[in-house]
C-alpha positions in Angstrom: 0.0 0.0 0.0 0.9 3.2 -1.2 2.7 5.4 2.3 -0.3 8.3 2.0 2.8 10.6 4.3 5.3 10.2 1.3 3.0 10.8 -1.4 3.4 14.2 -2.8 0.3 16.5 -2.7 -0.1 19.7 -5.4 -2.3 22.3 -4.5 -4.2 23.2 -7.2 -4.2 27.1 -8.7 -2.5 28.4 -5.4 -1.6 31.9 -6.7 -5.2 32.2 -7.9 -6.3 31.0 -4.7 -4.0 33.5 -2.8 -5.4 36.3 -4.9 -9.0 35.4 -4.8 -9.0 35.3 -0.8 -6.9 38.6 -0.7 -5.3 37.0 2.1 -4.3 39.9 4.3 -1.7 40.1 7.4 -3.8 39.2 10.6 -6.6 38.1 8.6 -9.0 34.9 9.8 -9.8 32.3 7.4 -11.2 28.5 6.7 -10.1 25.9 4.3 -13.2 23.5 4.5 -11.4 20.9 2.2 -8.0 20.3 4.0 -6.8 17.6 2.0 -2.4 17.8 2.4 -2.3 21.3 3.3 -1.1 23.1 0.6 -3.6 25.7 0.7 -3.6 26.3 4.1 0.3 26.3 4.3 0.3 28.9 2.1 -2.6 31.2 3.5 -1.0 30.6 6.6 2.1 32.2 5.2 0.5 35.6 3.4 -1.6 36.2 6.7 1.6 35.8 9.2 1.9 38.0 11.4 -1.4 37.3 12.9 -3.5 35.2 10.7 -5.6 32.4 11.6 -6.7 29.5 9.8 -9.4 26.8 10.9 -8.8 23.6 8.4 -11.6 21.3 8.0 -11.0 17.4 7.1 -13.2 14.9 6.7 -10.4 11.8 6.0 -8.9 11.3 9.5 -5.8 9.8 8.1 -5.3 13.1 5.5 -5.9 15.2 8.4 -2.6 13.8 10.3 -0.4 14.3 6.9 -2.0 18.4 7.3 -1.2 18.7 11.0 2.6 16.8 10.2 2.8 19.9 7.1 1.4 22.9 9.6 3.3 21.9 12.9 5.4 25.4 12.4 1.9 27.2 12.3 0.6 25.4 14.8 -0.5 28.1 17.4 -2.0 29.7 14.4 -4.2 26.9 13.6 -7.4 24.6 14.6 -8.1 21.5 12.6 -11.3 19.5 12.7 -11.6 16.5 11.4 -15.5 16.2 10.1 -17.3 17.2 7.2 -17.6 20.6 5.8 -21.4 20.3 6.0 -21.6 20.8 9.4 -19.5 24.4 8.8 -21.0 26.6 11.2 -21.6 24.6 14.1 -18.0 24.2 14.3 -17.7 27.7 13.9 -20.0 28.4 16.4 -18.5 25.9 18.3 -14.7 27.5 18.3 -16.0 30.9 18.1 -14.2 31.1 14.4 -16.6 33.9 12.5 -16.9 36.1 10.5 -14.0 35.5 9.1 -12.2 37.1 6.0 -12.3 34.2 4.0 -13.1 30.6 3.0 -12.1 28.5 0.1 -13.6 25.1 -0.9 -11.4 23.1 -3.2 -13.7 20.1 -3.9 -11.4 17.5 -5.8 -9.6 14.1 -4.1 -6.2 15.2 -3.3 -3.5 13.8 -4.8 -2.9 11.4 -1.6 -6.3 10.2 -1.7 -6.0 9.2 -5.5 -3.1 7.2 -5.4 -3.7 5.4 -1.3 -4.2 1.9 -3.6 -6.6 0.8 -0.9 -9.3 3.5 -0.6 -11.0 2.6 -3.6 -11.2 5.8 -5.7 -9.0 4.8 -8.7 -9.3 1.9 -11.2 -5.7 2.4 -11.5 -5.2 0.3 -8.7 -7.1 -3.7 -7.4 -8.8 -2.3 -4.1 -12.2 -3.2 -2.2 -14.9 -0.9 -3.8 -15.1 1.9 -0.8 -15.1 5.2 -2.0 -15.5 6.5 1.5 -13.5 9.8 2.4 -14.3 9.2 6.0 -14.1 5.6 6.7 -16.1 5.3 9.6 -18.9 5.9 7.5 -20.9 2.6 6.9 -22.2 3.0 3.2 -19.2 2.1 0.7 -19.5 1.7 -3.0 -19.8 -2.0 -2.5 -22.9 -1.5 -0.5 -24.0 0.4 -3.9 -22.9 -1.3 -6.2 -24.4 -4.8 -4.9 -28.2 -4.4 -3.5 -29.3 -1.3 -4.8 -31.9 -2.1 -7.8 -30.8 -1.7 -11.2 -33.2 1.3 -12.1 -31.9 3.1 -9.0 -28.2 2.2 -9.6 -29.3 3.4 -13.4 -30.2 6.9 -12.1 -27.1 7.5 -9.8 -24.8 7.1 -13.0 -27.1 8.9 -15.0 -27.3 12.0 -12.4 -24.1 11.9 -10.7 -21.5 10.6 -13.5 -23.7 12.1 -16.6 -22.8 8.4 -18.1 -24.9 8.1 -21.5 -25.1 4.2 -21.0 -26.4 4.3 -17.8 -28.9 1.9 -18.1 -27.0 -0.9 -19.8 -24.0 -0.6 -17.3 -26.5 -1.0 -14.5 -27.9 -4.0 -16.0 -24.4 -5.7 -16.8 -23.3 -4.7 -13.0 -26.5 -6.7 -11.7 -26.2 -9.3 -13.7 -22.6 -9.8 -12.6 -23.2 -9.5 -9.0 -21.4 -9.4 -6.5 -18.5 -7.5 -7.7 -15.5 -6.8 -4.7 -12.8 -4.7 -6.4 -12.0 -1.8 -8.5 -10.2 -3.4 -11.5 -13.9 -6.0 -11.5 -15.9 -2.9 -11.9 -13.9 -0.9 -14.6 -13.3 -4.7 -16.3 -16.9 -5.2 -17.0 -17.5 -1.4 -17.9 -15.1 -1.4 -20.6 -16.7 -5.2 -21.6 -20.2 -3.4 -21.6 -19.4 -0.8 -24.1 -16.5 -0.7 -25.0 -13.4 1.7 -24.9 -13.5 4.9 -27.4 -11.0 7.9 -27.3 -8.2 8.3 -24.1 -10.5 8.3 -21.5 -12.0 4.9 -19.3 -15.4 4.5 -20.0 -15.2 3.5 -16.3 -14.5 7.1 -15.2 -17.9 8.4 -15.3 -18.9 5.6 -13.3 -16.1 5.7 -10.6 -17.1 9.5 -10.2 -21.0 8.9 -9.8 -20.6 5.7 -7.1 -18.0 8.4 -5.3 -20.3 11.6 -5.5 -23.3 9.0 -4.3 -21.2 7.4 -1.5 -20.4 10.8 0.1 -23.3 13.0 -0.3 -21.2 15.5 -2.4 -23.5 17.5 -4.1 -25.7 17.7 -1.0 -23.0 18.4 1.1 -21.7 21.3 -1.3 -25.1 22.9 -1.6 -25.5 23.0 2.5 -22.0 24.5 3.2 -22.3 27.4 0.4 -25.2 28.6 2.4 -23.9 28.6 5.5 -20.4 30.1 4.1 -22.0 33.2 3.0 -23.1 33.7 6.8 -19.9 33.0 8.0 -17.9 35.5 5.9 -17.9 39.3 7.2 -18.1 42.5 5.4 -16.1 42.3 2.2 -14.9 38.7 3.0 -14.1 36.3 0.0 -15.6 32.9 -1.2 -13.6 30.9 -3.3 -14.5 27.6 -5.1 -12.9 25.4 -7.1 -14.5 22.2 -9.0 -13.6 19.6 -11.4 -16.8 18.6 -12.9 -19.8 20.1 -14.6 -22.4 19.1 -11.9 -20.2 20.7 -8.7 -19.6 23.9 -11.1 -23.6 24.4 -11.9 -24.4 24.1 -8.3 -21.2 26.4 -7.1 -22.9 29.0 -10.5 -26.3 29.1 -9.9 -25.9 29.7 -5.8 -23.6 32.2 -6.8 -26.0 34.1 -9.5 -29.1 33.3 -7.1 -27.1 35.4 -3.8 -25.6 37.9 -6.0 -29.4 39.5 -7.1 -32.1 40.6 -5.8 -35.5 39.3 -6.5 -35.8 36.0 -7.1 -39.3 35.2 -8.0 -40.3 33.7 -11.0 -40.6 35.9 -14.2 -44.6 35.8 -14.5 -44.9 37.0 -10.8 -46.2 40.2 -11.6 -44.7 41.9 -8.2 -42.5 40.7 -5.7 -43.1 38.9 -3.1 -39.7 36.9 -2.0 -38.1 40.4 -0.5 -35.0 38.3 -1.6 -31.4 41.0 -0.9 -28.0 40.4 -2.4 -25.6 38.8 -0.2 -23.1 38.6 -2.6 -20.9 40.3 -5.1 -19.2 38.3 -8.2 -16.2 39.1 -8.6 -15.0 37.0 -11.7 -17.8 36.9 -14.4 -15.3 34.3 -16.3 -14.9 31.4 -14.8 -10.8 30.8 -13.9 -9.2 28.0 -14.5 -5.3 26.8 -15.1 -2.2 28.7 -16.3 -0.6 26.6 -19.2 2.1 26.1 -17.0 0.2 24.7 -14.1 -1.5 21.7 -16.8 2.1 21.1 -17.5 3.5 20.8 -14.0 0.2 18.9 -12.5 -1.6 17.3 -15.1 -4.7 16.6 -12.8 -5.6 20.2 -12.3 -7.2 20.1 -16.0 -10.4 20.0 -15.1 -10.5 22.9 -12.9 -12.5 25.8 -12.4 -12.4 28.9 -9.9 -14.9 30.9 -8.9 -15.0 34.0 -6.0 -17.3 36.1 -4.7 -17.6 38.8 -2.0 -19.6 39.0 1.1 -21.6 42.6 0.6 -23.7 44.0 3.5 -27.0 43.6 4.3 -29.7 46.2 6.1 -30.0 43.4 9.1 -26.4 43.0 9.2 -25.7 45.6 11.8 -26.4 46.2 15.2 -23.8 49.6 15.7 -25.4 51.9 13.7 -26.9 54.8 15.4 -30.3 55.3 15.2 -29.6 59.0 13.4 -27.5 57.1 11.3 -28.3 55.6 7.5 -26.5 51.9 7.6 -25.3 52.2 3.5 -24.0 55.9 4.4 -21.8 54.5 7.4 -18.7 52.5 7.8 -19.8 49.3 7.9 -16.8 47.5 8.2 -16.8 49.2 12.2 -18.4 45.9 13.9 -21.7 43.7 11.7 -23.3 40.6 13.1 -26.3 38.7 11.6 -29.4 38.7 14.1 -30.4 35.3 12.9 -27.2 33.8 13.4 -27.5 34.9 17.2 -30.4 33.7 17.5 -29.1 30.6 16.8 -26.4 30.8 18.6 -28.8 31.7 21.5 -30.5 28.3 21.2 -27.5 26.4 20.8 -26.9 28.0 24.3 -30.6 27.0 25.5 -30.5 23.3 24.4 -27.5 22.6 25.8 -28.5 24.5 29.1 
């Protein structure tokens, strides 16, 4: 098995990155996809003196390579290992908000992709897991072997965009039960057949992972609670490798940077829906030509950033003979309904 603390780990599009966050001496920010470290080693870096960074992991075992890489920023830094879905209750939690900003890089890391026995490559002969956190108990075996072939039909279809859906879920049940990676990609290519450079088992690999771990639901819930996190001016970086991440991280994005968002035929409006946020890169950014030389798997990339713009209910310091927009509004801004939560957190646990 492949030693995950000697395997090397690129962080994809880090001057973008750095330049997206505007990472700032003394600033305070999150890297909800922790992976190696890269990221955070190098936010950590631009923000010194002062900054701090909260890293979120949810792979235990890539979560001791990130401590091991940011033991000389160590009184600079918390890490949590658990799932970026649950971002502001840790938070809330560690008192780590509003912060300047946070960055989501949602592809396996390096270390992940080559660990032969975690089950995310064909490249290697592993069990069929899939599981970034492995205390989890649904693997891609547990997929793969009872679900029914219409439903395992519609996870390829949805997740992997795979045009022969259907008759790969009917070869897969027919060929039941099927244990390892290289069984799995074997009877893919066998189904229909191999055309151009790519594995016709890729799309399937990348729809039985995105099912396994929630991905797509788990994006969609920590976007909205990032944009409540992130103060006055703060930043929101993304960056994802596939079409379906990218719509979701686009269309949030479009929804939070306009107003009303009621259908066209409403004939007034009713949602009394305010900007939260402001786009800040109307073209998408991906690679430098060097970078897809250096680290081939950052091809598929995309970046996206966004700012956090205030809000009439942001503020609680404005005096009353005072118009919020015509104030300094970076002087001190909390969210009332993110007190009030933080009230009942207080209340249940009392």
């Amino acid at each position: 098995m492949t030693n995950r603390r000697s395997a090397t780990h690129t962080p994809v599009m880090l001057p973008e990155v750095l330049k997206a966050l505007d990472v700032q001496p003394g600033g305070r920010y999150i890297d909800c996809t922790l992976g190696g470290g890269g990221h955070a080693a190098a936010i950590l870096e631009h923000s010194s003196p002062g900054g701090q960074l909260l890293g979120i992991e949810a792979d235990p075992s890539a979560l001791e390579v990130a401590k091991e890489r940011l033991q000389y920023f160590k009184a600079s830094t918390l890490l949590v290992n658990d799932n970026f879905t649950n971002l502001q209750t840790i938070c809330i939690k560690y008192d780590f908000f509003p912060v300047h900003g946070i960055l989501l890089d949602l592809g396996l890391s390096s270390m992940q992709l080559s660990e032969q026995g975690r089950g995310f490559s064909f490249q290697y002969d592993a069990p069929l897991d899939m599981r970034v956190n492995p205390a989890q108990k649904q693997d891609a075996a547990g997929i793969v072997n009872t679900y029914p072939e219409a439903k395992l039909a519609e996870i390829l279809k949805t997740y992997g965009e795979e045009p022969f859906s259907a008759r790969i879920a009917r070869s897969i049940v027919n060929a039941r039960p099927l244990t390892t990676t290289l069984q799995l990609a074997g009877l893919i290519e066998k189904t229909v057949g191999r055309r151009g450079k790519i594995h016709p088992a890729t799309r399937t690999f990348q729809a039985l992972r995105i099912a396994v771990n929630h991905e797509l639901e788990n994006l969609e819930s920590a976007l909205r609670q990032a944009v409540d996190m992130l103060g006055y001016q703060g930043k929101l970086v993304v960056i994802s490798y596939h079409s379906l991440e990218d719509r979701i991280v686009k269309q949030f994005i479009q929804k939070e940077a306009r107003g009303c968002i009621c259908p066209p035929s409403a004939p007034v409006c009713t949602c009394d829906h305010e900007p939260r946020l402001r786009i800040l890169n109307k073209k998408v950014i991906t690679p430098s030509e060097m970078e897809l030389r250096e680290n081939p798997r950052s091809r598929s990339a995309k970046l996206r950033t966004t700012e956090r713009i205030a809000m009439r209910n942001d503020t609680y310091t404005i005096p009353e003979n005072e118009s919020f927009f015509d104030s300094d509004v970076s002087r001190g801004w909390r969210r009332p309904v993110l007190l009030q939560k933080i009230k009942m957190v207080f209340l249940t646990a009392s």
